[in-house]
FIKOLZA-1660 file (N, C-alpha, C; in steps of 0.1 Angstrom, whole numbers, plus 5000, padded with zeros to 4 digits):
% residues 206
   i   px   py   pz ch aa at
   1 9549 8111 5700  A  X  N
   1 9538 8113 5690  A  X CA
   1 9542 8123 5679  A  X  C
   2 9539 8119 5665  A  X  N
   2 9543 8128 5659  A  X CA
   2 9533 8138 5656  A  X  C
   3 9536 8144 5644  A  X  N
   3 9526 8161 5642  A  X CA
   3 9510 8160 5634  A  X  C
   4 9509 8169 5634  A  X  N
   4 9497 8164 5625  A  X CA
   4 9498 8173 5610  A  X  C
   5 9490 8172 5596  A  X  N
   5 9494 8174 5587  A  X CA
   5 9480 8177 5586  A  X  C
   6 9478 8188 5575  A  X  N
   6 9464 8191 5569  A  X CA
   6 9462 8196 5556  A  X  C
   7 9454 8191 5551  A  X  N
   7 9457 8192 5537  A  X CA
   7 9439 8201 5531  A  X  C
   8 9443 8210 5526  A  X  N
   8 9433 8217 5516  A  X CA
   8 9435 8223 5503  A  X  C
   9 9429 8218 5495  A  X  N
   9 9423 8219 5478  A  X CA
   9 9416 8233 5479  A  X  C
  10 9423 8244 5471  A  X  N
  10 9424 8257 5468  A  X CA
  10 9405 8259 5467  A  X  C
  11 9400 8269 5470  A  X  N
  11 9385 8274 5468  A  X CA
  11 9388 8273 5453  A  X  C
  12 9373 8277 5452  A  X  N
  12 9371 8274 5432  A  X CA
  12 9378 8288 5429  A  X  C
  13 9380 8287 5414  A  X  N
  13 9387 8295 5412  A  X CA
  13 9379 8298 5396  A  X  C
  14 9385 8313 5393  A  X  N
  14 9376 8320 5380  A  X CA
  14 9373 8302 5368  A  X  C
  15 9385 8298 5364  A  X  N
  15 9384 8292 5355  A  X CA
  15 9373 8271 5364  A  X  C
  16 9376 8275 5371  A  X  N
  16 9372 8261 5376  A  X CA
  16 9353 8267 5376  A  X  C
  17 9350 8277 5374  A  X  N
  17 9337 8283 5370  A  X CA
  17 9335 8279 5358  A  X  C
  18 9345 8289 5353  A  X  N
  18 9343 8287 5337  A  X CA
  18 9348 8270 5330  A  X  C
  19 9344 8265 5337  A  X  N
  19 9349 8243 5331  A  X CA
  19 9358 8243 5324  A  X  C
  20 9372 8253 5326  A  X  N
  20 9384 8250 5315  A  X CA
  20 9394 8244 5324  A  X  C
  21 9401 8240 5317  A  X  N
  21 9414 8230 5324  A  X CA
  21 9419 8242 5325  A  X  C
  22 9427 8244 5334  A  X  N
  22 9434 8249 5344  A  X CA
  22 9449 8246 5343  A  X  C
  23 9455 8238 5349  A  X  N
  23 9468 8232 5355  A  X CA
  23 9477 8244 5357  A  X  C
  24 9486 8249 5354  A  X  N
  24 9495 8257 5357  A  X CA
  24 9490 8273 5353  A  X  C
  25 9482 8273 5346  A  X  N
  25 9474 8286 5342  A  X CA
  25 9473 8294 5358  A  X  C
  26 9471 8310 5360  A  X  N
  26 9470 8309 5372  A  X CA
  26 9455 8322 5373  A  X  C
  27 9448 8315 5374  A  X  N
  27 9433 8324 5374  A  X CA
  27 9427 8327 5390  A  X  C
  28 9423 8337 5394  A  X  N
  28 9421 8341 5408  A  X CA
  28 9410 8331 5412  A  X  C
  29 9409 8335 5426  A  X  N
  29 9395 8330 5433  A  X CA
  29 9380 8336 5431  A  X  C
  30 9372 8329 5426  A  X  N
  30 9359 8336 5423  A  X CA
  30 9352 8342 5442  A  X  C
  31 9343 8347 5444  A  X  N
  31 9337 8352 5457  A  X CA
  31 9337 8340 5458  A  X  C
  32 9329 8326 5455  A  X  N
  32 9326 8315 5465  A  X CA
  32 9339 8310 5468  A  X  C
  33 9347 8311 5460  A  X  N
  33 9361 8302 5463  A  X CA
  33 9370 8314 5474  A  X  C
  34 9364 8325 5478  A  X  N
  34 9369 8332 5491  A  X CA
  34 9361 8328 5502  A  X  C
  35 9350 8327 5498  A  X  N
  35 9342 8321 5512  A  X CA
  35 9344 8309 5515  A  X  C
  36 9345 8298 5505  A  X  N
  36 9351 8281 5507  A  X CA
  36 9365 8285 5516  A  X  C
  37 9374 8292 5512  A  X  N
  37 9385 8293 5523  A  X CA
  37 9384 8295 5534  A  X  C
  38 9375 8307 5534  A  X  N
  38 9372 8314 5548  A  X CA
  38 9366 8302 5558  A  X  C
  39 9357 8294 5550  A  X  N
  39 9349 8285 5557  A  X CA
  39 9361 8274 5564  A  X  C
  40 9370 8270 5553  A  X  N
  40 9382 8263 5559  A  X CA
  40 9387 8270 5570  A  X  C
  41 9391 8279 5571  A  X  N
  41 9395 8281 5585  A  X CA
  41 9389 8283 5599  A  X  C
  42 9376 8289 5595  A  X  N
  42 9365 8288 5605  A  X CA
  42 9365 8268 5611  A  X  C
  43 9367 8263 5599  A  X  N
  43 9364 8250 5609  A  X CA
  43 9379 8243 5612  A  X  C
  44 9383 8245 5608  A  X  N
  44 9403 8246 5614  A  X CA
  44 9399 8254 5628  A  X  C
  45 9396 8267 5629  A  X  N
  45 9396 8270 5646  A  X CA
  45 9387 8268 5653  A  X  C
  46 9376 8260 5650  A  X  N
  46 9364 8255 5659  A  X CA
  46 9370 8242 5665  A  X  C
  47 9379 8235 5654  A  X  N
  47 9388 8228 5662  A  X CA
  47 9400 8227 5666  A  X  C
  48 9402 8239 5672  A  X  N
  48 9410 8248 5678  A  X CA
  48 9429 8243 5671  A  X  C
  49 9428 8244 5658  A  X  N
  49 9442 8241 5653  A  X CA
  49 9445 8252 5649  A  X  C
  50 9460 8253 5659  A  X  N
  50 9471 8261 5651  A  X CA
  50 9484 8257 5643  A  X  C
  51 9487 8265 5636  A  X  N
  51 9500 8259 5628  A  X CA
  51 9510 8265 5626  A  X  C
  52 9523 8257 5627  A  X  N
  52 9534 8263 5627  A  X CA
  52 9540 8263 5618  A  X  C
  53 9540 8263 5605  A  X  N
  53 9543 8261 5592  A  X CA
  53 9533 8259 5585  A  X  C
  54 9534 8267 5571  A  X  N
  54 9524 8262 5560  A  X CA
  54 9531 8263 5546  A  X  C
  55 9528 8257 5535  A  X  N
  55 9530 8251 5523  A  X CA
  55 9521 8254 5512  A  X  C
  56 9525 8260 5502  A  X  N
  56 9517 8261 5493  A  X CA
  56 9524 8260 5479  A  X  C
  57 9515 8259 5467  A  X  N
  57 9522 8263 5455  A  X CA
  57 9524 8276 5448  A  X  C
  58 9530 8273 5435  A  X  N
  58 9537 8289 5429  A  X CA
  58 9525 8292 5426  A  X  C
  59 9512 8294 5427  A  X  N
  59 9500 8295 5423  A  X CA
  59 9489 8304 5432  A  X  C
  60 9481 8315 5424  A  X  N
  60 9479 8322 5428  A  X CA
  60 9462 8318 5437  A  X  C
  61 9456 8309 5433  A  X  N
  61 9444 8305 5439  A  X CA
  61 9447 8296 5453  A  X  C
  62 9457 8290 5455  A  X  N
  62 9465 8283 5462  A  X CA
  62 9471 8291 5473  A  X  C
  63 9481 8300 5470  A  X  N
  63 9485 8313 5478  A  X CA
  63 9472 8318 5488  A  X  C
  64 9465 8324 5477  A  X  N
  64 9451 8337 5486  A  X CA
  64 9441 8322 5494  A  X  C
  65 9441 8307 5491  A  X  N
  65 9434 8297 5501  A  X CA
  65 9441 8305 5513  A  X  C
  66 9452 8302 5514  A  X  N
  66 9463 8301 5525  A  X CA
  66 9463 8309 5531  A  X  C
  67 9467 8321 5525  A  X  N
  67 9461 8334 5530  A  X CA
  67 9444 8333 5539  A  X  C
  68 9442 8331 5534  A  X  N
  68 9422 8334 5541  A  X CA
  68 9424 8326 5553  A  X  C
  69 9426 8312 5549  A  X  N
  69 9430 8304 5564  A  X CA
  69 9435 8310 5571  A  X  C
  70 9445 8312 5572  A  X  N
  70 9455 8321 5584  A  X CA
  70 9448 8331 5587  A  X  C
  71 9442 8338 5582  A  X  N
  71 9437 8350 5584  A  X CA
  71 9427 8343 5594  A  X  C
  72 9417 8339 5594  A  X  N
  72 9404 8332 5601  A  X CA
  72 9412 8325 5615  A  X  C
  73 9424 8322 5609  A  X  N
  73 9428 8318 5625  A  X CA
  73 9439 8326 5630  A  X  C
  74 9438 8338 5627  A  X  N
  74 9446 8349 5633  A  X CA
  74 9461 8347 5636  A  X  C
  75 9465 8340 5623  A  X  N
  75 9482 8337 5620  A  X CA
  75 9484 8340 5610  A  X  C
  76 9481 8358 5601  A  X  N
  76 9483 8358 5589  A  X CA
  76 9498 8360 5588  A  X  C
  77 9504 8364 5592  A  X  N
  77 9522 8362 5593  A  X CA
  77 9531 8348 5594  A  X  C
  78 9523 8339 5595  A  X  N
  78 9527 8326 5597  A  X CA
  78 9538 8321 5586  A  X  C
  79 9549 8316 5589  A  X  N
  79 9558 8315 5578  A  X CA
  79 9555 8305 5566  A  X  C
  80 9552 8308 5556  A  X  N
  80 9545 8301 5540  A  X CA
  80 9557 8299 5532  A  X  C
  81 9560 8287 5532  A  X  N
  81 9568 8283 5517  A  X CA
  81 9564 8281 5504  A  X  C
  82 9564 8286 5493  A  X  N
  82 9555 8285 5486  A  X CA
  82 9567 8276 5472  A  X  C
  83 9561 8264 5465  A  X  N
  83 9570 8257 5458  A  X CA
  83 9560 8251 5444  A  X  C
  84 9570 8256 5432  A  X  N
  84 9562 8246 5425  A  X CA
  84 9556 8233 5423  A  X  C
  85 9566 8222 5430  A  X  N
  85 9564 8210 5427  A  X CA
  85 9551 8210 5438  A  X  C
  86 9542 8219 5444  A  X  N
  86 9531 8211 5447  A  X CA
  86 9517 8222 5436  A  X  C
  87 9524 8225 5427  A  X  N
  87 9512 8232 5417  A  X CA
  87 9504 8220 5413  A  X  C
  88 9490 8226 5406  A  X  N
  88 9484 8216 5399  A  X CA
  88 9488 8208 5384  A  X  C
  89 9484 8198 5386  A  X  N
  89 9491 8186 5374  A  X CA
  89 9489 8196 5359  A  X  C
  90 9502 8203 5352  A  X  N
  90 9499 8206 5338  A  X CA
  90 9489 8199 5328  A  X  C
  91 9482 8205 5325  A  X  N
  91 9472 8198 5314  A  X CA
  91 9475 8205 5300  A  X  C
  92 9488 8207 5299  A  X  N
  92 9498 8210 5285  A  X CA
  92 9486 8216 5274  A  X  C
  93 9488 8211 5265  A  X  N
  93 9477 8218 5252  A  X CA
  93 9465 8217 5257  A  X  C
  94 9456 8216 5267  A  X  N
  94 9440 8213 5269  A  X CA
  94 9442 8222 5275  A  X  C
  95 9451 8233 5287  A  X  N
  95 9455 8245 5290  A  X CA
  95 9441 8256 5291  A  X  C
  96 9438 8256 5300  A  X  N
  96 9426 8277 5290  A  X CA
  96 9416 8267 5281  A  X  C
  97 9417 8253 5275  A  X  N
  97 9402 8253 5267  A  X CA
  97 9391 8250 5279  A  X  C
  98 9380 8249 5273  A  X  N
  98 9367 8247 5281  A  X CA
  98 9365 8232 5280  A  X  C
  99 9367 8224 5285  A  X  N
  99 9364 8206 5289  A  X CA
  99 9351 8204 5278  A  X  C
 100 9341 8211 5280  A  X  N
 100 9330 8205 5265  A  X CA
 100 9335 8207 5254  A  X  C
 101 9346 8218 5247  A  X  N
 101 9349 8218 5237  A  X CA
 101 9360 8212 5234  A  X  C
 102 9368 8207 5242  A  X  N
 102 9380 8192 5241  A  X CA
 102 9371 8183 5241  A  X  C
 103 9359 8177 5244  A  X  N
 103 9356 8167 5244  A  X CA
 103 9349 8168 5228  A  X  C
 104 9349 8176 5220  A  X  N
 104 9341 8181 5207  A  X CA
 104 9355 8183 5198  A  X  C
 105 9362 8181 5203  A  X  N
 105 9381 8182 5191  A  X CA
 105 9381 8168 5190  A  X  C
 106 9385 8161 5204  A  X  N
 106 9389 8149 5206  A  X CA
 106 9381 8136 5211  A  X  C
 107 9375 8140 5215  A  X  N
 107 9359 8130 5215  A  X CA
 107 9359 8129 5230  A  X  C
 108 9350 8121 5237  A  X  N
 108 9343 8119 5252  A  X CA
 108 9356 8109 5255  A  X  C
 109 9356 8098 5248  A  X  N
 109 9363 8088 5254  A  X CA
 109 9377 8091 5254  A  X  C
 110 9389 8098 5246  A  X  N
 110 9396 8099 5243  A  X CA
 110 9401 8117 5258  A  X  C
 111 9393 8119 5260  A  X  N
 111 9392 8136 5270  A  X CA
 111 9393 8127 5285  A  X  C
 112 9384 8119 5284  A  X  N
 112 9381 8108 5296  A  X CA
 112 9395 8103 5301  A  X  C
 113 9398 8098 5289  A  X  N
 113 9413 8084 5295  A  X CA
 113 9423 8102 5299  A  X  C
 114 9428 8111 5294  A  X  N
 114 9433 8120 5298  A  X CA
 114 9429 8128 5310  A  X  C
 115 9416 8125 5318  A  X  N
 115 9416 8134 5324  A  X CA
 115 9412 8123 5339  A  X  C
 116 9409 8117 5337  A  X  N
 116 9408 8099 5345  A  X CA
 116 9418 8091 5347  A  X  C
 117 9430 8089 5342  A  X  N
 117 9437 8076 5339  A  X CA
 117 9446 8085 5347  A  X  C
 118 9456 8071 5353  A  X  N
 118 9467 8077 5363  A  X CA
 118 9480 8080 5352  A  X  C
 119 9485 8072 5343  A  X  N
 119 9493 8074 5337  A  X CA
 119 9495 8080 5320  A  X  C
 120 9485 8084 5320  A  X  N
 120 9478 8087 5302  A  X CA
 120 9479 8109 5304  A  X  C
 121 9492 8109 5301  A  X  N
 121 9493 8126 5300  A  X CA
 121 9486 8133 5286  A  X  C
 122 9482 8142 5291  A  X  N
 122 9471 8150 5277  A  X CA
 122 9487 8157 5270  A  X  C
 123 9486 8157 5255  A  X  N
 123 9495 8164 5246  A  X CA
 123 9501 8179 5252  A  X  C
 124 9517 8174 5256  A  X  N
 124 9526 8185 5261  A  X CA
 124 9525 8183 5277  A  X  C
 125 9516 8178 5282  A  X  N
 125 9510 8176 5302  A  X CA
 125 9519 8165 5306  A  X  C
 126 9511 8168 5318  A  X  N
 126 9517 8156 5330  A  X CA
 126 9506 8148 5329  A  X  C
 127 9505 8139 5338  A  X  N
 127 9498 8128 5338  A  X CA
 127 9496 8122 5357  A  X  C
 128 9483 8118 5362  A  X  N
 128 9484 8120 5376  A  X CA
 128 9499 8112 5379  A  X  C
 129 9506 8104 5371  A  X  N
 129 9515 8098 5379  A  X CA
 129 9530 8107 5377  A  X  C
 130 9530 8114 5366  A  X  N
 130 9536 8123 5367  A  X CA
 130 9542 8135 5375  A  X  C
 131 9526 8138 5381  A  X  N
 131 9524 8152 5394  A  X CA
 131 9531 8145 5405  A  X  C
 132 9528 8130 5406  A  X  N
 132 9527 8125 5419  A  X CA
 132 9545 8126 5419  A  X  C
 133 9552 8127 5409  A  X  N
 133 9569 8119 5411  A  X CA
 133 9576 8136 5413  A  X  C
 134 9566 8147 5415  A  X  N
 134 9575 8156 5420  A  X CA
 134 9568 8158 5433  A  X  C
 135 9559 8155 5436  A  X  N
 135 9550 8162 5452  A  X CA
 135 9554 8148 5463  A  X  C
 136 9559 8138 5456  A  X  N
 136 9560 8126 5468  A  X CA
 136 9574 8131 5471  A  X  C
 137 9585 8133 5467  A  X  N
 137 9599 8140 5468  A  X CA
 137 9598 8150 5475  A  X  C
 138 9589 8159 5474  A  X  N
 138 9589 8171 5477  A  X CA
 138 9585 8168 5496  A  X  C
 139 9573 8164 5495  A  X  N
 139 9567 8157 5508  A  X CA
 139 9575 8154 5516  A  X  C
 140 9583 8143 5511  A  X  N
 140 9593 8131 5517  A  X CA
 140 9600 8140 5526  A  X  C
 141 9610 8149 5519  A  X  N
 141 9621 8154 5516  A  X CA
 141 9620 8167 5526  A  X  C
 142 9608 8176 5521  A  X  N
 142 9603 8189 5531  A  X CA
 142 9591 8192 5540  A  X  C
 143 9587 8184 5538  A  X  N
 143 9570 8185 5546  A  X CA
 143 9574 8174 5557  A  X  C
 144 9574 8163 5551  A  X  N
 144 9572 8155 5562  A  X CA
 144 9577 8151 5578  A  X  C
 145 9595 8160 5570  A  X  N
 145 9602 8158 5581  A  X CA
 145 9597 8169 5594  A  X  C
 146 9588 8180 5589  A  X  N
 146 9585 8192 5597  A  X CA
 146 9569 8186 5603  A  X  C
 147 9564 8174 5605  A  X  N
 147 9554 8166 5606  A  X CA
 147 9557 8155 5616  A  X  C
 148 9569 8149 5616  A  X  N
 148 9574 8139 5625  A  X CA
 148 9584 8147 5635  A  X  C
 149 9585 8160 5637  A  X  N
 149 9590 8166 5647  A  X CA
 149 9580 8167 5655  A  X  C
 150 9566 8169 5654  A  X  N
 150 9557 8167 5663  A  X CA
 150 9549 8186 5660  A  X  C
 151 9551 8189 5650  A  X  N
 151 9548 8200 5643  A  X CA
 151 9534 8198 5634  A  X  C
 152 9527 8208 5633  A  X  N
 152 9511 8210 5628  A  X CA
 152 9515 8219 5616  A  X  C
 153 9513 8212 5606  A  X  N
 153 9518 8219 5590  A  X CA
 153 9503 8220 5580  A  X  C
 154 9504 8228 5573  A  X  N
 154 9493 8231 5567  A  X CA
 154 9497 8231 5554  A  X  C
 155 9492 8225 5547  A  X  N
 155 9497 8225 5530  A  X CA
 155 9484 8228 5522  A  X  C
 156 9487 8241 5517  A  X  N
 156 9472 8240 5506  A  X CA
 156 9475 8241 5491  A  X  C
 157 9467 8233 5484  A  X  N
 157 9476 8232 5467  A  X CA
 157 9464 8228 5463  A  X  C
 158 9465 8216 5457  A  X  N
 158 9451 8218 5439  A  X CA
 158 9446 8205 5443  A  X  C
 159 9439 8199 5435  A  X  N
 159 9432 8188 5434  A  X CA
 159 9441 8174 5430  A  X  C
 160 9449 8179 5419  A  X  N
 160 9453 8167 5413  A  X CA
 160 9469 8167 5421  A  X  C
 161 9477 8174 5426  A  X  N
 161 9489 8170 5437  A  X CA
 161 9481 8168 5449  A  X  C
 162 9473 8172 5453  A  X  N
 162 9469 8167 5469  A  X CA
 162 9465 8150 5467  A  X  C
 163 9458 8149 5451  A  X  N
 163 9453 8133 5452  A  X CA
 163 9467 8126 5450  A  X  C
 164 9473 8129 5449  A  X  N
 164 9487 8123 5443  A  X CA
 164 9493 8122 5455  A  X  C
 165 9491 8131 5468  A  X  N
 165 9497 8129 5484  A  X CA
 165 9489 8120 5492  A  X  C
 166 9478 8120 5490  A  X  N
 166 9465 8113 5492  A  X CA
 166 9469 8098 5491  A  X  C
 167 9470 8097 5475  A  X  N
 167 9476 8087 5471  A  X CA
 167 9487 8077 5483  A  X  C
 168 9495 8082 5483  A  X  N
 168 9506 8080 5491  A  X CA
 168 9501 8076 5501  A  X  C
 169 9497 8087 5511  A  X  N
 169 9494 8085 5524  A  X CA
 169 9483 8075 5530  A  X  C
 170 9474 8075 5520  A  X  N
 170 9462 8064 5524  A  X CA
 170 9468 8049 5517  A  X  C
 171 9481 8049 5513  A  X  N
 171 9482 8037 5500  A  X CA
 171 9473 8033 5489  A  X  C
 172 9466 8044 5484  A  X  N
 172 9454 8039 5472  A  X CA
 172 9464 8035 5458  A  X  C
 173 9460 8021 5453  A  X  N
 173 9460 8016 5438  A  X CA
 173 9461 8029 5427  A  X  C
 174 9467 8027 5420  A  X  N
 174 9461 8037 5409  A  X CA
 174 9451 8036 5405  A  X  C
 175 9441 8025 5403  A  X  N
 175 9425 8022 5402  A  X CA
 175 9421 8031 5411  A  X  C
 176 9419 8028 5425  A  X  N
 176 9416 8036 5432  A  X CA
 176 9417 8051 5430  A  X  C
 177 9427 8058 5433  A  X  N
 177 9428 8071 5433  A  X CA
 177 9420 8077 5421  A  X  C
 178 9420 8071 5410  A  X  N
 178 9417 8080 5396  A  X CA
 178 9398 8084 5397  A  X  C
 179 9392 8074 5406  A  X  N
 179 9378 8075 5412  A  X CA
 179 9378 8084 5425  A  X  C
 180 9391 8088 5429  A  X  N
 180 9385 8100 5443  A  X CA
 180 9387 8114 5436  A  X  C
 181 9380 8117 5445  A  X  N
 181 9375 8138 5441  A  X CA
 181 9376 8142 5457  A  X  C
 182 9381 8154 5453  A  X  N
 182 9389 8160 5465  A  X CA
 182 9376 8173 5464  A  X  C
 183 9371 8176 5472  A  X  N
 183 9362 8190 5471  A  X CA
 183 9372 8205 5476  A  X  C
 184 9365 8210 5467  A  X  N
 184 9375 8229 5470  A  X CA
 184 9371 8231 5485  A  X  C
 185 9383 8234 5490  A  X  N
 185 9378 8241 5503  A  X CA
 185 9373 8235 5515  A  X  C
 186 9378 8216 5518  A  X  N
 186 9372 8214 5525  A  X CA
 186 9387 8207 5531  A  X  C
 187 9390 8210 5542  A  X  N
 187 9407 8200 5553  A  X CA
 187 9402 8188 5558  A  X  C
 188 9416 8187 5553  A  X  N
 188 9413 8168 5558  A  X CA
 188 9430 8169 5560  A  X  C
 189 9420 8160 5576  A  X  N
 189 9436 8166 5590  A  X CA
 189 9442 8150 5587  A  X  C
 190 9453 8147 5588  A  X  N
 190 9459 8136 5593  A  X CA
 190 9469 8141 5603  A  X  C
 191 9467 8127 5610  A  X  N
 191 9480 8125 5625  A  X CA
 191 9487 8116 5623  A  X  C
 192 9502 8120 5622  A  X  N
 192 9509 8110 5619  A  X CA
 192 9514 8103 5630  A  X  C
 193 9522 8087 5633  A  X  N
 193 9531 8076 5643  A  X CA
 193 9543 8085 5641  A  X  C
 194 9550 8080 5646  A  X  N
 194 9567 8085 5649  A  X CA
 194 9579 8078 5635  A  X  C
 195 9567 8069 5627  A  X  N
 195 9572 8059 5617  A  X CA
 195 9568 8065 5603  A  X  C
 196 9560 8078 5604  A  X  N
 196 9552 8085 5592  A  X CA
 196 9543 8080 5585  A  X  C
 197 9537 8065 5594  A  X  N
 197 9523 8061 5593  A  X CA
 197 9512 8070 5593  A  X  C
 198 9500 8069 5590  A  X  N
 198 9489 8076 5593  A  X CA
 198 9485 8066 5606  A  X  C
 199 9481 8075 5617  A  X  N
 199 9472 8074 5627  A  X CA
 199 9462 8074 5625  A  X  C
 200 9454 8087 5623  A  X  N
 200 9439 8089 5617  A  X CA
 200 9441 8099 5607  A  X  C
 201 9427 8099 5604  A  X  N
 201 9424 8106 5590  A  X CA
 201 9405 8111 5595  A  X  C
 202 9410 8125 5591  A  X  N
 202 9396 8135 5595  A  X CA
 202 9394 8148 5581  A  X  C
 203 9384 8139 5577  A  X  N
 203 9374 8149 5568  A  X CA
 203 9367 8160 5577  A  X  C
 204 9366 8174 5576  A  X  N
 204 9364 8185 5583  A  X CA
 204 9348 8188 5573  A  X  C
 205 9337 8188 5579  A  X  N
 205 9326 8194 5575  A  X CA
 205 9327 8213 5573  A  X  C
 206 9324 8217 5566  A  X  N
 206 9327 8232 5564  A  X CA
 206 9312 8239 5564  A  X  C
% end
């Protein structure tokens, strides 16, 4: 049997308050986006998981999730790799602005296809298919193999690389994926076959 994998989307963070695109910008965790973590791990040890590896990005909202989990489950020493290719998807020039006033430069429909569409990158960004062609390598290559040894790995990163692993893992369409939303602060466990299939798949109430 192989390991199990768990995936959590960083608590909110200052700017995900303040409605500005984000991507590589690195803005701390607001108090609720410490308690969304805290709460992650509270229900990570109610269902009594430990882990032996965890994953994160160069990113500082990302990092302090990671941090709080372990902490709540009393493995704050746990050994953390921390890697760019699972930071959140660059949103190049839209960077630090506020989402209602890009949609007031460049209009509703034109902010939409850039912040919706799988292959449509905002001026100087990535694009979700973009994020996805360094976090599926990355996965492949370093995560996964520590997953089919029969090992319990914890990866916490952003919204738009986790939908991009998500992607992968459940096989969603690019139609599909560009309609899921990942909530801050909530794990969702997968168990993988010995073939790096998904087994099951568990949304964690927080």
């Amino acid at each position: 049997m192989a390991g199990t994998l768990v995936l959590v989307r960083h608590g909110q963070s200052e700017w995900n308050l303040k409605n500005l695109f984000t991507g590589w910008r690195d803005p701390d965790l607001t108090e609720l986006g410490v308690e969304e973590a805290m709460r992650a791990g509270k229900a990570l040890k109610a269902r009594k998981i430990r882990f032996d590896l965890a994953f994160t990005s160069a990113l500082q909202r990302a990092q302090k999730t990671n941090a709080l989990i372990l902490g709540e489950l009393g493995q704050p020493r746990l050994k953390t790799i921390r890697d760019q290719a699972l930071n959140e998807r660059d949103y190049g020039d839209l960077s630090g602005l506020n989402k209602d006033d890009a949609r007031k430069k460049w209009g509703e429909e034109q902010v939409h296809r850039w912040r919706r569409s799988y292959d449509v990158p905002p001026p100087g960004g990535e694009s979700l298919k973009d994020t996805g062609a360094r976090v599926w390598p990355y996965y492949i290559h370093t995560i996964q193999p520590q997953v089919l040894k029969g090992r319990t790995v914890l990866v916490t990163a952003h919204g738009n690389s986790l939908r991009a692993l998500i992607m992968a893992l459940d096989g969603l369409t690019p139609d599909e994926v560009v309609n899921m939303e990942l909530a801050t602060g909530v794990p969702v466990i997968y168990r993988l076959r010995d073939d790096s299939s998904v087994r099951t798949k568990t949304t964690l109430k927080t």
